[in-house]
C-alpha beads as a LAMMPS data file, in Angstrom:
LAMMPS data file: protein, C-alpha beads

136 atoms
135 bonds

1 atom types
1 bond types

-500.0 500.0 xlo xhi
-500.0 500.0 ylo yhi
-500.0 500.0 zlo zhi

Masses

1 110.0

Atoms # bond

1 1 1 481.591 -322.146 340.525
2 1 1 480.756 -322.734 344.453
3 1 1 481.054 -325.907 346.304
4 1 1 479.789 -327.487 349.577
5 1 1 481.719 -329.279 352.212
6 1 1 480.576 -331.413 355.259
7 1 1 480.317 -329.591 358.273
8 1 1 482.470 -331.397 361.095
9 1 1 482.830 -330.578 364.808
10 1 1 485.756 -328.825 364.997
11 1 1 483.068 -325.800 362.704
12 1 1 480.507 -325.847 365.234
13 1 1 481.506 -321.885 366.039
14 1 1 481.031 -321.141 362.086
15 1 1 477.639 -323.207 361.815
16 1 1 476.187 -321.470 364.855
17 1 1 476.848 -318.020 363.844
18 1 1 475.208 -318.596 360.595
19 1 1 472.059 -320.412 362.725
20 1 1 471.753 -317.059 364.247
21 1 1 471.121 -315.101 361.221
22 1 1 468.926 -318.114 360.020
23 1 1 466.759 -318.285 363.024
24 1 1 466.201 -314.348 363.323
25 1 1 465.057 -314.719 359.369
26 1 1 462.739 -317.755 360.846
27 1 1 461.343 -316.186 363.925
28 1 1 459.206 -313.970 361.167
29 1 1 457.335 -316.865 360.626
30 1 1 457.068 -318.796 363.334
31 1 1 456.352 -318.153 367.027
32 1 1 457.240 -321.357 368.769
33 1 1 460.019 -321.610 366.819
34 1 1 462.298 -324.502 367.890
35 1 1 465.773 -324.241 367.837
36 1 1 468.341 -326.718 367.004
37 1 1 471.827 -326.297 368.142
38 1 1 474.498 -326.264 366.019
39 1 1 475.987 -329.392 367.932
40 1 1 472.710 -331.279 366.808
41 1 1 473.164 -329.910 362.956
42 1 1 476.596 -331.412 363.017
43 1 1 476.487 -334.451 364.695
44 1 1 473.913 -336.115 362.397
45 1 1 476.050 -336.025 359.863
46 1 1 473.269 -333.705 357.310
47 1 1 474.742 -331.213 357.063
48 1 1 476.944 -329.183 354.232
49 1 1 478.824 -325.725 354.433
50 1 1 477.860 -323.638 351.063
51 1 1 481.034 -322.267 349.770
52 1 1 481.389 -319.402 346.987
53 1 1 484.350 -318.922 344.609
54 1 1 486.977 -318.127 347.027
55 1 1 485.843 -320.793 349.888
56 1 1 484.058 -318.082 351.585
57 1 1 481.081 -320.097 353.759
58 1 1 478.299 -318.195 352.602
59 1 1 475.550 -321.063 353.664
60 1 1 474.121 -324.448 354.847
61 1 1 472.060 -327.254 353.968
62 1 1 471.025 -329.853 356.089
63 1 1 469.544 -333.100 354.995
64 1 1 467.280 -335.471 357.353
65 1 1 469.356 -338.074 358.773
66 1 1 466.399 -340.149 358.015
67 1 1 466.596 -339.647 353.887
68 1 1 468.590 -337.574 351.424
69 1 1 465.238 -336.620 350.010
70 1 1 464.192 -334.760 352.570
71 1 1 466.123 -331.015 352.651
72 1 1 465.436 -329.782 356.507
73 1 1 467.003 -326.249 355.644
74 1 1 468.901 -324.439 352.868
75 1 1 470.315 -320.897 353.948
76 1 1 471.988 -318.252 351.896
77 1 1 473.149 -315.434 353.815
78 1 1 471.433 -312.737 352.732
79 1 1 474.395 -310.625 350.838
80 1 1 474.816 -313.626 348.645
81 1 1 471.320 -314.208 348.108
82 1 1 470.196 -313.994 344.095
83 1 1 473.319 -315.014 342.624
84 1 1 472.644 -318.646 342.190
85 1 1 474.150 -320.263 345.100
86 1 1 470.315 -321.175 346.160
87 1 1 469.458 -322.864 343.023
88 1 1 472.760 -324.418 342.012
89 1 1 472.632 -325.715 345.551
90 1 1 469.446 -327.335 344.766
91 1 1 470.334 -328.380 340.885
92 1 1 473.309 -330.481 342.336
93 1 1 470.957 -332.131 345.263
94 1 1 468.947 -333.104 342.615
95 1 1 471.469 -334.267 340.168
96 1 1 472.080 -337.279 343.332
97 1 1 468.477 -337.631 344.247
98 1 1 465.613 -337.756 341.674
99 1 1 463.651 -335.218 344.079
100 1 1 463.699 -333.433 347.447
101 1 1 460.725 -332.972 350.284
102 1 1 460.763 -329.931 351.774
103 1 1 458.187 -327.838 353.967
104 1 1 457.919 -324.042 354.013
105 1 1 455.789 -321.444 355.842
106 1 1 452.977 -320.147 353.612
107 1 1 454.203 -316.344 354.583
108 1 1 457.981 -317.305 353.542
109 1 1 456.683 -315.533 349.944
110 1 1 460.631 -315.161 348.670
111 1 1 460.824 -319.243 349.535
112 1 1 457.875 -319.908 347.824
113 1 1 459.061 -318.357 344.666
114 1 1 462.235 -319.834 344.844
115 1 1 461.086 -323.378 345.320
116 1 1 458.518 -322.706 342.788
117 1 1 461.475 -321.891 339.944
118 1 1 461.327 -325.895 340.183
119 1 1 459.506 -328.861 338.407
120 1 1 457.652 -329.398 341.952
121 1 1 454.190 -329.853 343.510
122 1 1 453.317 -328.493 346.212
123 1 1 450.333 -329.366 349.264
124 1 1 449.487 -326.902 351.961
125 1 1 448.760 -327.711 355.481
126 1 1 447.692 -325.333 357.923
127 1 1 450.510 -322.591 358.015
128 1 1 453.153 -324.627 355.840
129 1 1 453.310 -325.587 352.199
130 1 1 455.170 -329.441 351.430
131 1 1 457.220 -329.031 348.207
132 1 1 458.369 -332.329 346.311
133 1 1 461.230 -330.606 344.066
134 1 1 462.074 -332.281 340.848
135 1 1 465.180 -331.803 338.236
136 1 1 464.335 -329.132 335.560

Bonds

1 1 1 2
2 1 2 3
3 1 3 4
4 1 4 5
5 1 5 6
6 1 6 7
7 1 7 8
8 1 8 9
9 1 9 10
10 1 10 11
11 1 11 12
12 1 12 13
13 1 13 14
14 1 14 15
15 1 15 16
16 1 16 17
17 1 17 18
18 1 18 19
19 1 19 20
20 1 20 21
21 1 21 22
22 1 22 23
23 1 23 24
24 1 24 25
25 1 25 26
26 1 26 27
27 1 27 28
28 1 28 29
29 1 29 30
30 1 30 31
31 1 31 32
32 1 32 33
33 1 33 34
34 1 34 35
35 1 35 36
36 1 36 37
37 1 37 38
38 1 38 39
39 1 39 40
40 1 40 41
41 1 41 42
42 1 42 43
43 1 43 44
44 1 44 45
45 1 45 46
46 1 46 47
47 1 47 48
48 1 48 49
49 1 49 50
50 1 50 51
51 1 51 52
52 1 52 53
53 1 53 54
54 1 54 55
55 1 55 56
56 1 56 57
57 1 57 58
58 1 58 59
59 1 59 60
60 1 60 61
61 1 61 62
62 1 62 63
63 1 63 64
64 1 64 65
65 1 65 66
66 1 66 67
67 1 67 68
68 1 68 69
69 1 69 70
70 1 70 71
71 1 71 72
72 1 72 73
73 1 73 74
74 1 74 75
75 1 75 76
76 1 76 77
77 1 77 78
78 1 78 79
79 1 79 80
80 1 80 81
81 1 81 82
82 1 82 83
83 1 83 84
84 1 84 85
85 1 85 86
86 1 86 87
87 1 87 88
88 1 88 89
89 1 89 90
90 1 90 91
91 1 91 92
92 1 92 93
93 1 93 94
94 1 94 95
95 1 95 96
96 1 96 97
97 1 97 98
98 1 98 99
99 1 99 100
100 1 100 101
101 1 101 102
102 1 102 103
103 1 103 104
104 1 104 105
105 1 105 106
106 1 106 107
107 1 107 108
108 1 108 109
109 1 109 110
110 1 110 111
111 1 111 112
112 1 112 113
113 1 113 114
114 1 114 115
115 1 115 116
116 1 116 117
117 1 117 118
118 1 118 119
119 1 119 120
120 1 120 121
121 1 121 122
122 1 122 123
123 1 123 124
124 1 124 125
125 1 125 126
126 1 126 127
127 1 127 128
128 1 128 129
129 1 129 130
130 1 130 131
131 1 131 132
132 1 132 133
133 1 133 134
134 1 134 135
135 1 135 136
């Protein structure tokens, strides 16, 4: 079974070396990406370490300050990627909040099938699609 954990400032080095791989994987889809800094991630308060079974980080999600129904990014690193982390990551946000907002690029084609494993709905505007997730 994994976990999460808060992020806090004294893991700003661990946070911004997984934003590095996460942003490389982004830059495929966008080309004015804009890049948050790890500082920014943290001090909001949003976000959460993924852990696996032996407290290895092996993610992040970050939630908008703003609401806990909005999920700004979930990231797997991609050696831990379909083993479940992604989706029990998203089973336990939704086990607190009755559903999440999210937006994806519409070229993000392993995204869209994982967000679509969900009871959502989805819109699409311009080069992103806006998921509403709901519990199974």
């Amino acid at each position: 079974m994994f976990r999460t954990v808060k992020s806090t400032e004294e893991d700003i080095f661990l946070l911004d070396e997984l934003l590095a791989d996460f942003y490389n994987g982004l830059s495929n889809y966008y080309e004015d990406l804009y890049y948050s800094y790890a500082e920014d991630l943290i001090n909001d308060g949003s976000t959460y370490f993924v852990l696996d079974e032996k407290e290895n980080i092996i993610g992040f999600y970050s939630l908008s300050p703003a609401s806990n129904n909005i999920l700004r990014y979930l990231y797997i690193v991609p050696r831990e990627r379909n083993r479940k982390y992604g989706t029990e990551t998203i089973n336990k946000l939704l086990e607190i909040q009755s559903h999440l907002k999210l937006t994806c690029h519409k070229n993000n084609k392993k995204a869209i099938r994982f967000y679509n494993k969900f009871n959502n709905s989805n819109i699409i505007k311009d080069n992103e699609i806006e998921f509403t997730l709901r519990k199974v």
